[in-house]
BABA-839079 format. One record per atom (N, C-alpha, C, CB): x, y, z; residue in one letter. Coordinates in steps of 0.05 Angstrom, whole numbers, padded with zeros to 5 digits, always signed. Glycine has a CB too. Layout:
// BABA-839079
XYZa
...
This chain:
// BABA-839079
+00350+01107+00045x
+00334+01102+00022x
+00310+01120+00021x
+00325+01072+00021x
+00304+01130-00004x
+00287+01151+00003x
+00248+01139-00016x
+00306+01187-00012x
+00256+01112-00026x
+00237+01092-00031x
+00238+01069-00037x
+00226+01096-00046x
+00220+01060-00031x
+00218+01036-00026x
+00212+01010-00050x
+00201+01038-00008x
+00200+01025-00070x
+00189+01011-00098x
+00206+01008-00112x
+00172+01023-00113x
+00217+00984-00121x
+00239+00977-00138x
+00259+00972-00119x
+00246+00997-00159x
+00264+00966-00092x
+00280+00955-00079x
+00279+00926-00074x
+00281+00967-00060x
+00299+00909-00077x
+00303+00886-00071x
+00311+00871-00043x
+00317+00882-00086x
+00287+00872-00024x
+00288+00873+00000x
+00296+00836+00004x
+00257+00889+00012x
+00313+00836+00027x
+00329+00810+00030x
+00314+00812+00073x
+00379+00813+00017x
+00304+00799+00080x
+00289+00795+00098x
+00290+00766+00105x
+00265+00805+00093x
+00303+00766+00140x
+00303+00742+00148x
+00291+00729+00174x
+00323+00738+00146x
+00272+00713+00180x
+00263+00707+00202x
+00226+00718+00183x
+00281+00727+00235x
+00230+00707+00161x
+00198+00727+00148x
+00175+00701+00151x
+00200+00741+00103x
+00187+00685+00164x
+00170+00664+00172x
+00140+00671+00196x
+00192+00644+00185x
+00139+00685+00202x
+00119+00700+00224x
+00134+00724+00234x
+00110+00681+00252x
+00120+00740+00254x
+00116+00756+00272x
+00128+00786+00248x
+00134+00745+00305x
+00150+00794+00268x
+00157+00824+00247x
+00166+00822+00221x
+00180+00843+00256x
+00181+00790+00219x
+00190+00795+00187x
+00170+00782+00177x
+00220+00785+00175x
+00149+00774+00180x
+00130+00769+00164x
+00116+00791+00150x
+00114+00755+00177x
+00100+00807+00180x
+00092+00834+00172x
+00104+00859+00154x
+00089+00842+00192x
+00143+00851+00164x
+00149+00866+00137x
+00148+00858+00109x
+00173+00874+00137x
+00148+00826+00108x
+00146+00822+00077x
+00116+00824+00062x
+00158+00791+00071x
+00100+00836+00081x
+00073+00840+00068x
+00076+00869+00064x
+00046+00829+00086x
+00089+00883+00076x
+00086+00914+00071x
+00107+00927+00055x
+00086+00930+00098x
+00131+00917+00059x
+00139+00916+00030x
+00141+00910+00010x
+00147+00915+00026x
+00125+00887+00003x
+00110+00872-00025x
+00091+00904-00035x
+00082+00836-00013x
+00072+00909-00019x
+00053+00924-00021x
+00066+00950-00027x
+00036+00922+00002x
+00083+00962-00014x
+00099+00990-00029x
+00121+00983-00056x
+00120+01006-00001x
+00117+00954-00072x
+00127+00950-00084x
+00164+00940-00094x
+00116+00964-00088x
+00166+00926-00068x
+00189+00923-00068x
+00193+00884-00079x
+00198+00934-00037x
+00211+00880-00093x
+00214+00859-00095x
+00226+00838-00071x
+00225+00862-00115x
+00227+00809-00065x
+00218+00803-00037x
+00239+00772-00043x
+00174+00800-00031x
+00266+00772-00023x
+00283+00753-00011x
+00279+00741+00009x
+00301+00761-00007x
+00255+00716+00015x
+00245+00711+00047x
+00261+00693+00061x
+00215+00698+00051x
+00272+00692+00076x
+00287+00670+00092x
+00280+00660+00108x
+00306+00674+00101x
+00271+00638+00124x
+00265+00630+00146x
+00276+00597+00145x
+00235+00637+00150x
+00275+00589+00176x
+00283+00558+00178x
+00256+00546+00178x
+00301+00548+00206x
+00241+00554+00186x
+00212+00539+00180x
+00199+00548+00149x
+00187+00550+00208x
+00205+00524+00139x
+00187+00520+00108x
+00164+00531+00109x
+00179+00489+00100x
+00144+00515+00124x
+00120+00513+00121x
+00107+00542+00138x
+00112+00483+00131x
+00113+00560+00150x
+00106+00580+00155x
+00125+00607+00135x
+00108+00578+00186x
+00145+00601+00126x
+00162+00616+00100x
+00129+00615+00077x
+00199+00589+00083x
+00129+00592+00073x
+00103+00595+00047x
+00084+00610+00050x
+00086+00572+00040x
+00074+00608+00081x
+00051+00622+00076x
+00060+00656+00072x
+00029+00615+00103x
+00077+00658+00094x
+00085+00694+00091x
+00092+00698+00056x
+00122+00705+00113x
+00105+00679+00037x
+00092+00681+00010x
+00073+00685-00008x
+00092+00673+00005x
+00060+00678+00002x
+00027+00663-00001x
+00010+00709+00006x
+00017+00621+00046x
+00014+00712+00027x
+00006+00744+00044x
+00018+00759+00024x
+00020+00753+00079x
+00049+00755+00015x
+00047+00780+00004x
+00047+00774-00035x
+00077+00799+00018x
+00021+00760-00036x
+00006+00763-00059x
+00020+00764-00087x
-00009+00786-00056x
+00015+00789-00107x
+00029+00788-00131x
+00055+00809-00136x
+00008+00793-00151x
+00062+00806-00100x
+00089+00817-00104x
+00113+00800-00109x
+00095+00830-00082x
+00133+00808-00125x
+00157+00784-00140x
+00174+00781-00104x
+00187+00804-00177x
+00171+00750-00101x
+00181+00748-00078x
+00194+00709-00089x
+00154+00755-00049x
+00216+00706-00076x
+00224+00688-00070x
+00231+00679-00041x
+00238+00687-00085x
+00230+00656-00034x
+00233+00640-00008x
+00253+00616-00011x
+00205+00631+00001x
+00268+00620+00013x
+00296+00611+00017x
+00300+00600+00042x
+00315+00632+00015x
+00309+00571+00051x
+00306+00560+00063x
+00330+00561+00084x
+00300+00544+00050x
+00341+00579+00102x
+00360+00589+00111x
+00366+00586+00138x
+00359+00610+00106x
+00387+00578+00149x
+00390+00579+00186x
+00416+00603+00186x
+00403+00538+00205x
+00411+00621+00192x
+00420+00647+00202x
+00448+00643+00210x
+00403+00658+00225x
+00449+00622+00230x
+00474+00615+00248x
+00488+00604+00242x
+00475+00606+00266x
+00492+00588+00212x
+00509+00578+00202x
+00519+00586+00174x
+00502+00556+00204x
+00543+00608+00176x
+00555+00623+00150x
+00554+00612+00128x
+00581+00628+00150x
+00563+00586+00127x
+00565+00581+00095x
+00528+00575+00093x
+00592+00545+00084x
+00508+00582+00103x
+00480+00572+00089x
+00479+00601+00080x
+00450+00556+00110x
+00487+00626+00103x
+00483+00650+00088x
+00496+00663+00066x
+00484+00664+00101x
+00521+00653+00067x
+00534+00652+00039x
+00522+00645+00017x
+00553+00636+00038x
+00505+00623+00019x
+00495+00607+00004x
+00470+00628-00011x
+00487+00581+00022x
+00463+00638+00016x
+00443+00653+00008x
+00445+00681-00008x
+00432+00656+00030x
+00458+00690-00002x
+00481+00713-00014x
+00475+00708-00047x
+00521+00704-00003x
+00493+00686-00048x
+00497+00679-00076x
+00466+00676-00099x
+00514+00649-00072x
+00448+00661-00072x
+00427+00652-00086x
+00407+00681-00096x
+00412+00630-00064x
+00408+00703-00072x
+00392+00730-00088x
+00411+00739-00105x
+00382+00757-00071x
+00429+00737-00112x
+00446+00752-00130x
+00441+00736-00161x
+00480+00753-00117x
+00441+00715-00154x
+00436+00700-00187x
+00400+00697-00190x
+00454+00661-00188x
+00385+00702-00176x
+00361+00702-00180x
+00349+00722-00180x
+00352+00690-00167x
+00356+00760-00160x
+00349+00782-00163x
+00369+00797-00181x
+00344+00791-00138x
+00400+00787-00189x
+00425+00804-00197x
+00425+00829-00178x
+00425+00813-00230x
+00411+00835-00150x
+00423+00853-00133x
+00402+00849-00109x
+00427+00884-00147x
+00421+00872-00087x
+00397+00861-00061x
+00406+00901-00052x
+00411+00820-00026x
+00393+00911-00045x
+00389+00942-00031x
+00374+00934-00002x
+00365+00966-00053x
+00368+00920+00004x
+00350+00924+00029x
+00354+00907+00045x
+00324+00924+00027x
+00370+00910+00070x
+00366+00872+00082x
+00364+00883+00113x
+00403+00843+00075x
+00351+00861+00122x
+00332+00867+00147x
+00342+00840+00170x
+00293+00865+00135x
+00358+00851+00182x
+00366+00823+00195x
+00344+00816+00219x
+00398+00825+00209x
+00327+00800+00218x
+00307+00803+00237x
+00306+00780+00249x
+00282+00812+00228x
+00316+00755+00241x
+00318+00727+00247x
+00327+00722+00282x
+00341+00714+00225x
+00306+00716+00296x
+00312+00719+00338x
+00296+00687+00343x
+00285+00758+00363x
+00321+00693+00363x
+00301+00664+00384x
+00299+00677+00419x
+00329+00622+00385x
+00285+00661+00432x
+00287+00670+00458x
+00301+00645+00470x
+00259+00679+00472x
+00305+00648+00497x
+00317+00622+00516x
+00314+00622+00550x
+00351+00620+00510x
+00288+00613+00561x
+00279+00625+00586x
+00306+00608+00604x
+00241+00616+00595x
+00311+00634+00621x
+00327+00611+00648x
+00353+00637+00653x
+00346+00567+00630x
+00353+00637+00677x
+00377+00653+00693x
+00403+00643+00681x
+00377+00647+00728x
+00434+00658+00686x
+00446+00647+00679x
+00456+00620+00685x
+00455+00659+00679x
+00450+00622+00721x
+00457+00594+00733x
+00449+00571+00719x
+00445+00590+00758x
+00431+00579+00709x
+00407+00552+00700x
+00404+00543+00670x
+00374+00562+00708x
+00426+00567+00652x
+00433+00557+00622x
+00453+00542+00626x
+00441+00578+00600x
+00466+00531+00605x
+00487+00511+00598x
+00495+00533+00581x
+00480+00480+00585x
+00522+00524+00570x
+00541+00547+00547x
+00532+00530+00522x
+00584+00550+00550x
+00528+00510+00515x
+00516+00508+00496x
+00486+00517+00496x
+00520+00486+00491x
+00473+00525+00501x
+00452+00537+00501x
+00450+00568+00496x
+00444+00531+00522x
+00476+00583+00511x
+00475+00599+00504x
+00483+00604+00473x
+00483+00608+00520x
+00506+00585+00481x
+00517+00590+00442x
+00496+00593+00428x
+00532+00562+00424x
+00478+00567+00425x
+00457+00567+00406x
+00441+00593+00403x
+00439+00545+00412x
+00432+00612+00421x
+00420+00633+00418x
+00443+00654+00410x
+00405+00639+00442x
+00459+00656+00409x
+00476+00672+00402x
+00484+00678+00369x
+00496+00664+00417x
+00490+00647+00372x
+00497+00641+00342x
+00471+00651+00316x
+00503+00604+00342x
+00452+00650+00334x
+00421+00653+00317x
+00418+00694+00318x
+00384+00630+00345x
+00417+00694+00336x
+00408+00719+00352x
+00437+00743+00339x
+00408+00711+00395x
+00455+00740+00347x
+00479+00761+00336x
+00493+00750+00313x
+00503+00767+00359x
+00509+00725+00310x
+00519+00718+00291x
+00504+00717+00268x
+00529+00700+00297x
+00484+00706+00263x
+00460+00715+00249x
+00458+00739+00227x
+00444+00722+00269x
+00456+00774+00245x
+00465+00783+00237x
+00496+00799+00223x
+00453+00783+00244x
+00519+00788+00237x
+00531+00792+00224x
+00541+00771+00199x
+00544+00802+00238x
+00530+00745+00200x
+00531+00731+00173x
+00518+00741+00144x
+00519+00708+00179x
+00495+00759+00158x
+00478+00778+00128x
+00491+00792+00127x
+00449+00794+00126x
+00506+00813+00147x
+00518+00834+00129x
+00544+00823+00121x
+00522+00862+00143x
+00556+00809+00133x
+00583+00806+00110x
+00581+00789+00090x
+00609+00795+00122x
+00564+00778+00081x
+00553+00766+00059x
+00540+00787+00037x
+00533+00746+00069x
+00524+00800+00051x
+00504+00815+00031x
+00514+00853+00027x
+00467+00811+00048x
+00538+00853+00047x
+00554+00877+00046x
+00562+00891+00008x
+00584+00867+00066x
+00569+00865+00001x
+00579+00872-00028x
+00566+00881-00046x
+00588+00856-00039x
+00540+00870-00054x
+00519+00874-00059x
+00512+00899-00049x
+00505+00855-00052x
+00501+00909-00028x
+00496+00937-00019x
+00505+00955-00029x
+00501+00943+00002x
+00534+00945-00028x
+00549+00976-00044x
+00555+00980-00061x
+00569+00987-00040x
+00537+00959-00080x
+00537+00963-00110x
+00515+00980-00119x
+00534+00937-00125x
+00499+00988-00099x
+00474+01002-00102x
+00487+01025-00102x
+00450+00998-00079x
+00466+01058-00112x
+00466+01074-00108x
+00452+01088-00084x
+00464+01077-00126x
+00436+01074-00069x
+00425+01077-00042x
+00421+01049-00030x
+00399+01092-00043x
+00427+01045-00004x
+00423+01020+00009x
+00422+01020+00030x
+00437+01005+00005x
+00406+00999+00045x
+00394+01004+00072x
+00399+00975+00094x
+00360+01012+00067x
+00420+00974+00123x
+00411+00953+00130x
+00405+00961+00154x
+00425+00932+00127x
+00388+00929+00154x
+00362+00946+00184x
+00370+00922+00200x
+00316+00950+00180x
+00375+00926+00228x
+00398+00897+00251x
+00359+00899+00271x
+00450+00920+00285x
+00351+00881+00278x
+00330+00885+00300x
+00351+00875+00327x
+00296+00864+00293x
+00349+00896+00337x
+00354+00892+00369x
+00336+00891+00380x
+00367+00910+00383x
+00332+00900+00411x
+00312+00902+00424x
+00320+00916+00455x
+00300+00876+00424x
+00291+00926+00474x
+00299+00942+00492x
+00319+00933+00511x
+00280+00950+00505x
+00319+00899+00511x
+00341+00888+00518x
+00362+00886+00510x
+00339+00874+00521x
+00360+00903+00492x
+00397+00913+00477x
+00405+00944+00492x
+00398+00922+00429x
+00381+00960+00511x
+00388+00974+00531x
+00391+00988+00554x
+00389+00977+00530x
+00379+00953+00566x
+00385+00955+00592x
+00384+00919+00590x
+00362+00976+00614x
+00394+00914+00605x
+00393+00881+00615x
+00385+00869+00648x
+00425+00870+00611x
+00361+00868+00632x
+00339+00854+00664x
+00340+00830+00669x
+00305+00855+00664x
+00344+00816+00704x
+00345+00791+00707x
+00328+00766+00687x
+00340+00791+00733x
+00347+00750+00684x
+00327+00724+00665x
+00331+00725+00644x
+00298+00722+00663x
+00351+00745+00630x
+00347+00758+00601x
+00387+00749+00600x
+00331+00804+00598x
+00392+00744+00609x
+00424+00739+00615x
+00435+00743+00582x
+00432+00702+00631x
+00431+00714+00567x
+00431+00703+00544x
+00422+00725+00518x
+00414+00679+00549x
+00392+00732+00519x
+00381+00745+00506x
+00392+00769+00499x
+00362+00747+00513x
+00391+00787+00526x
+00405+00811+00528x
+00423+00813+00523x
+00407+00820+00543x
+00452+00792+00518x
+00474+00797+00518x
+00476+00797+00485x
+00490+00780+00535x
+00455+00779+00471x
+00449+00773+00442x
+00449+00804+00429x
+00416+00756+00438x
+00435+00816+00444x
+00420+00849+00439x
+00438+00876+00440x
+00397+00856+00462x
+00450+00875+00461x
+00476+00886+00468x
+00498+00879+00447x
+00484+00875+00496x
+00505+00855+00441x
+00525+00852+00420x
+00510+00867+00387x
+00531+00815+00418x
+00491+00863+00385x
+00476+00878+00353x
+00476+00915+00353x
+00433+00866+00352x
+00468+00914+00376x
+00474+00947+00375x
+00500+00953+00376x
+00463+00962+00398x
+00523+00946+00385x
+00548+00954+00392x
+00558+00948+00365x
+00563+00940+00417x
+00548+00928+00349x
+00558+00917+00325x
+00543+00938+00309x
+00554+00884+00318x
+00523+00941+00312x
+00509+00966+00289x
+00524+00990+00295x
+00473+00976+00293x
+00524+01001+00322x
+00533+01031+00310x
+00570+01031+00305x
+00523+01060+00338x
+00575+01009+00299x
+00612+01007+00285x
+00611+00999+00261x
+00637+00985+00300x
+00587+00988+00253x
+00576+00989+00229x
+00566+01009+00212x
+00561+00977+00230x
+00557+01027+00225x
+00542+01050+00216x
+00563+01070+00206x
+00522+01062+00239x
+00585+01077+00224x
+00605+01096+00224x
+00626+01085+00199x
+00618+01098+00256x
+00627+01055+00198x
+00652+01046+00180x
+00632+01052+00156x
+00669+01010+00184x
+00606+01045+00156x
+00597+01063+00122x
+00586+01090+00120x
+00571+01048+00106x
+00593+01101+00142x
+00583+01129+00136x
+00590+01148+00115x
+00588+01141+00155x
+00612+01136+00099x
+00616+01151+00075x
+00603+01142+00054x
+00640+01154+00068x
+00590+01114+00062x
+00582+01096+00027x
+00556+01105+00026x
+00581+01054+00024x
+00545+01086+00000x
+00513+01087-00002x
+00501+01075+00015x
+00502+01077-00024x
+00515+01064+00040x
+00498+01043+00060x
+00483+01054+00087x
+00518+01020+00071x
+00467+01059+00094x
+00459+01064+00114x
+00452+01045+00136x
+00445+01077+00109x
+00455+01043+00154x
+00446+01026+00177x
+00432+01030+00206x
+00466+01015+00181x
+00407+01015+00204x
+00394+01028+00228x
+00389+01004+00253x
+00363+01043+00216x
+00387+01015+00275x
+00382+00993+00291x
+00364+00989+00311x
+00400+00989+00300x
+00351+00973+00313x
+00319+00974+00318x
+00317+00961+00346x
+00298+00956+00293x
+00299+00974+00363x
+00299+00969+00384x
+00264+00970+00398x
+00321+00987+00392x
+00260+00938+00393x
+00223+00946+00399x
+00224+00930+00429x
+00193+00927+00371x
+00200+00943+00435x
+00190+00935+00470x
+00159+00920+00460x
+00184+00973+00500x
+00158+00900+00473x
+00135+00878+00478x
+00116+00876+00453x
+00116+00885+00504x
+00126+00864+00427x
+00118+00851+00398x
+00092+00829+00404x
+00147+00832+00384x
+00074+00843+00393x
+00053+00816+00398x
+00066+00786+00370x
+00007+00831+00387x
+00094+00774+00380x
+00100+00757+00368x
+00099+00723+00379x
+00122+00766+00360x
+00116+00699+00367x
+00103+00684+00388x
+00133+00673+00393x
+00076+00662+00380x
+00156+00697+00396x
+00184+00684+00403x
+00182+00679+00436x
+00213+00706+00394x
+00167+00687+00449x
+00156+00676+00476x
+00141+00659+00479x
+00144+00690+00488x
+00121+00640+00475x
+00117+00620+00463x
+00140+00598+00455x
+00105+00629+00444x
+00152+00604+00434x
+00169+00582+00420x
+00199+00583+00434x
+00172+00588+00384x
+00199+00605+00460x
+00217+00606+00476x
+00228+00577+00475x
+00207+00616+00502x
+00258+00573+00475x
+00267+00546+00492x
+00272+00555+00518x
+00294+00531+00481x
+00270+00534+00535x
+00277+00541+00572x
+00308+00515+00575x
+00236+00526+00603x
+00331+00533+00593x
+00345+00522+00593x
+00343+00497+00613x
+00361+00537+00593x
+00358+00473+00606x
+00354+00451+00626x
+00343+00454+00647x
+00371+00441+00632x
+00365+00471+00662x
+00361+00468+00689x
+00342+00480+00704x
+00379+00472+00700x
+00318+00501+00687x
+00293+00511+00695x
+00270+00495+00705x
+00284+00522+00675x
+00248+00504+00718x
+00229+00479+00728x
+00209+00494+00712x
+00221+00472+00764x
+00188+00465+00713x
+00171+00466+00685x
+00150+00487+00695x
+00156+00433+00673x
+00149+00495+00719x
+00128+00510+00736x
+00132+00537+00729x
+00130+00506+00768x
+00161+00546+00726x
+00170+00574+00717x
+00164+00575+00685x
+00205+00580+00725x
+00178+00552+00674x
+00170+00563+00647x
+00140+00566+00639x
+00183+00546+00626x
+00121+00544+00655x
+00091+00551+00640x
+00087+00577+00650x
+00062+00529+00649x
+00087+00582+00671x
+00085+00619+00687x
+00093+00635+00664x
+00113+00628+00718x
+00111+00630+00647x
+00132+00653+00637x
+00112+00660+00611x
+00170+00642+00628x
+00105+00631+00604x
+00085+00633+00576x
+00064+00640+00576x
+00079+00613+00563x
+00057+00639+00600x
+00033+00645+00605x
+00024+00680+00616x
+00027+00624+00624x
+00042+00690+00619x
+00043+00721+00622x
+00052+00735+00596x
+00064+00729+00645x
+00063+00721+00579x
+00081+00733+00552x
+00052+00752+00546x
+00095+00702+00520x
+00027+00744+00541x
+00009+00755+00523x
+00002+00781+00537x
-00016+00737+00516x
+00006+00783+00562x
-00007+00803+00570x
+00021+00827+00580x
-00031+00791+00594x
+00045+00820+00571x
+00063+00851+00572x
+00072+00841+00536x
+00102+00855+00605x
+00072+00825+00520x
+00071+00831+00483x
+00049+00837+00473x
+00077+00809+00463x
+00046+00859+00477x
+00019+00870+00462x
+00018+00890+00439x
+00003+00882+00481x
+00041+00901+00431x
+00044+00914+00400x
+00039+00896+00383x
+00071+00924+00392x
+00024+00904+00361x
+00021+00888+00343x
+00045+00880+00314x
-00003+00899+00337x
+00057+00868+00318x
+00078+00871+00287x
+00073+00885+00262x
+00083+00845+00274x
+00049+00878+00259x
+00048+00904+00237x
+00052+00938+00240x
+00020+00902+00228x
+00044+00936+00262x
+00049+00966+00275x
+00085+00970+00286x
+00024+00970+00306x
+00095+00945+00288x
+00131+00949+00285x
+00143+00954+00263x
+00148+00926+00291x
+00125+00941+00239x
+00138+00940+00209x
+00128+00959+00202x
+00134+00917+00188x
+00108+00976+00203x
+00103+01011+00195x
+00122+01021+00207x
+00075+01027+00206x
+00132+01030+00231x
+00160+01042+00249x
+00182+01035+00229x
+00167+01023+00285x
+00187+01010+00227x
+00212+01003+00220x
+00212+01017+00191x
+00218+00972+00221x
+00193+01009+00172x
+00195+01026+00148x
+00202+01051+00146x
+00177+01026+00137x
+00185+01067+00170x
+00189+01097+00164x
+00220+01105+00174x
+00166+01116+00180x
+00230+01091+00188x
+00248+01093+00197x
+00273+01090+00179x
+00246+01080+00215x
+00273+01065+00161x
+00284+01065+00138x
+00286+01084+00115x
+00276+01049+00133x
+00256+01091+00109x
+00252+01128+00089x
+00263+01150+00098x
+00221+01144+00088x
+00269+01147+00126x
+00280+01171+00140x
+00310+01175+00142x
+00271+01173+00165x
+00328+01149+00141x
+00350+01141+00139x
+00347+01148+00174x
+00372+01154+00116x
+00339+01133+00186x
+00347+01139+00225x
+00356+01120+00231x
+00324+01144+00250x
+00381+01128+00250x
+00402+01112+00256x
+00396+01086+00283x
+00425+01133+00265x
+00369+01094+00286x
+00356+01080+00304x
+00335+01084+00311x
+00364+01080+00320x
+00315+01064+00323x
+00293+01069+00319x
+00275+01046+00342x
+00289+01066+00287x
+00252+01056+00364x
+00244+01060+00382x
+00225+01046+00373x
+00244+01082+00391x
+00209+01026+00378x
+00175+01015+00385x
+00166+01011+00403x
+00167+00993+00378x
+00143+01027+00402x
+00131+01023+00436x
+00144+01045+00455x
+00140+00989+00452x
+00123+01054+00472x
+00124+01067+00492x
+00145+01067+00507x
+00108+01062+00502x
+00143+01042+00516x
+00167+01033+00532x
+00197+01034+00529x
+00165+01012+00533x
+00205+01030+00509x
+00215+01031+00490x
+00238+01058+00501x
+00194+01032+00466x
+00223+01086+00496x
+00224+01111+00502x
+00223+01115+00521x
+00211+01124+00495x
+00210+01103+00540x
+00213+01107+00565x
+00243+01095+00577x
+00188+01095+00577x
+00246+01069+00577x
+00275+01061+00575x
+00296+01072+00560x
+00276+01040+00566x
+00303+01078+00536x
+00315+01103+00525x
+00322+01126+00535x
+00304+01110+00511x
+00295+01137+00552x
+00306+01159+00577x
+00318+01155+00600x
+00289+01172+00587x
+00302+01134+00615x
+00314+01125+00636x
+00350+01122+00633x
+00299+01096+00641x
+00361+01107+00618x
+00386+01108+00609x
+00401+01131+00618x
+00385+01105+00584x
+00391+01145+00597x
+00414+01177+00596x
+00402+01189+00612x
+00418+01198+00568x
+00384+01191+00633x
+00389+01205+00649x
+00398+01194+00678x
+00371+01219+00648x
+00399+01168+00678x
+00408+01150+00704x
+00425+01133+00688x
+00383+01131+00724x
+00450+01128+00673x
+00466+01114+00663x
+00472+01090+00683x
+00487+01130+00655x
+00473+01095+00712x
+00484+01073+00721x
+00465+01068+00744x
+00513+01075+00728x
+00448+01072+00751x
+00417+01062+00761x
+00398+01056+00752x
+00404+01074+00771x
+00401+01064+00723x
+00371+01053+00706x
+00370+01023+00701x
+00368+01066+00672x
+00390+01005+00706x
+00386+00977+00700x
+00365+00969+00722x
+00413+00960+00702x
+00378+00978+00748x
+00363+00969+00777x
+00339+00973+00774x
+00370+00985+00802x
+00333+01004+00770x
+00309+01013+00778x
+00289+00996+00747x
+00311+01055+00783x
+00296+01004+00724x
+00279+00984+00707x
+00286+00953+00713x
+00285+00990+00674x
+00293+00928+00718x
+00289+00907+00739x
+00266+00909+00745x
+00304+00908+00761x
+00269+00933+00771x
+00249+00920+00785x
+00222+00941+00777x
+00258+00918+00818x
+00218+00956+00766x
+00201+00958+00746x
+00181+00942+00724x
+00212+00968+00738x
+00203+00927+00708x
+00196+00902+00694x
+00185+00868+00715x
+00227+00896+00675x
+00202+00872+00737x
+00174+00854+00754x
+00157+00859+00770x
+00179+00836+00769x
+00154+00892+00784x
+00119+00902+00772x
+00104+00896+00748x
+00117+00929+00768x
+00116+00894+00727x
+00099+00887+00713x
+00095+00865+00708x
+00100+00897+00697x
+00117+00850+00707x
+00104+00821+00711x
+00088+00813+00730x
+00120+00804+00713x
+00089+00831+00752x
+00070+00821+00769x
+00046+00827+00767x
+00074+00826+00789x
+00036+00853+00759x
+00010+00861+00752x
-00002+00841+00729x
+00011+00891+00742x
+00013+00833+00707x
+00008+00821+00690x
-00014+00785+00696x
+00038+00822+00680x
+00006+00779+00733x
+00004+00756+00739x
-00028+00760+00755x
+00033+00746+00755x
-00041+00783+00763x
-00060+00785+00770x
-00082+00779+00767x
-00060+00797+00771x
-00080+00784+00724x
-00107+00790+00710x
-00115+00755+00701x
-00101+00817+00676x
């Protein structure tokens, strides 16, 4: 997409943190505004922020197809089209694998990956009725590499990227572009509203919440500037944070040591973190 004004941006999870921040910055470059979130009462206010931009809010759970269907239908008879959709809707879930249940994992899964592929095969049709169109999947650095404790999460992250770039290639001839986003430590509060699986002790999870603030320290608004430009640029992917890049390299140049060595990297830093 090579602008943003007069796009009918469809954005989900705009209840706080990044899709909040994007529905204020794309209100503001003039885009018309599809908000989705399962929490009502934080959906309004991210309404409420992005001011006298034409926005509607939609009461949506990600993980269950026919609500996104639902939803589908509902911007199409209320905008008659959608160009922009931002699958951003995440949960977290603290606890090793030993220590989840499979329903537990489901539930993050179903939220976290299925999620996004319920927007795009819903809102796919739509897209390619456009003459330019853009979808944006949020992954994360845990979509590449997978560090202990992240079992669930990571595997959430890993499935969105593998699903974006077979996504990307099957529209590489259309008007659709697709990018896939990959940020390192969001000052958001999906750490915080973490669930911890059963069989965790309450001593680890307060520890866990209680370090979140001091390795999430990007600010979301400064993810939703990235992600935009990233979108104007049509890039097939796209990096937040330092780290981010740094992990990105690590990868390709240690393909099959960089998990180890970032591990135990990432609990240096949790440990330094546990210092201050």
């Amino acid at each position: 997409m090579r602008r943003i004004r007069g796009a009918v941006a469809v954005v989900t999870g705009a209840g706080s943190g990044i899709g909040r921040a994007l529905a204020v910055q794309l209100g503001a470059l003039g885009a018309e505004l599809a908000l989705a979130d399962v929490n009502v009462a934080a959906l309004d206010e991210t309404r409420k922020l992005v001011g006298t931009a034409k926005a509607k809010a939609y009461n949506v759970d990600v993980a269950q197809g026919a609500a996104v269907e639902g939803f589908a239908l509902a911007v199409q008879r209320d905008f008659g089209r959608a160009s922009l959709l931002i699958n951003n809707a995440g949960v977290a879930l603290f606890g090793t694998f030993a220590e989840l249940t499979l329903a537990e994992m489901e539930w993050l899964i179903r939220i976290n990956f299925w999620g996004v592929i319920h927007g795009c095969k819903f809102f796919l049709p739509l897209l390619e009725k456009e003459p330019e169109a853009h979808i944006v999947n949020i992954s994360s650095v845990f979509g590449l590499f997978g560090p202990p404790g992240q079992t669930a999460y990571s595997s959430s992250k890993f499935a969105v990227r593998g699903f974006s770039e077979c996504l990307r290639e099957e529209l590489r001839a259309s008007s659709v572009r697709v990018t896939c986003v990959h940020p390192a430590g969001i000052a958001t509060r999906i750490a915080e509203n973490a669930r911890a699986g059963a069989a965790t002790r309450l001593e680890d999870q307060q520890h866990a919440r209680e370090r979140a603030p001091h390795v999430l320290r990007i600010p979301p608004e400064k993810a939703a500037a990235v992600i935009i430009r990233g979108i104007l640029r049509n890039k097939d992917r796209v990096l937040i944070g330092k780290d981010a890049y740094r992990i990105d390299l690590m990868q390709r140049l240690l393909p099959v040591r960089a998990t180890a060595i970032l591990s135990a990297w990432v609990q240096k830093q949790i440990g330094t973190a546990d210092k201050r």
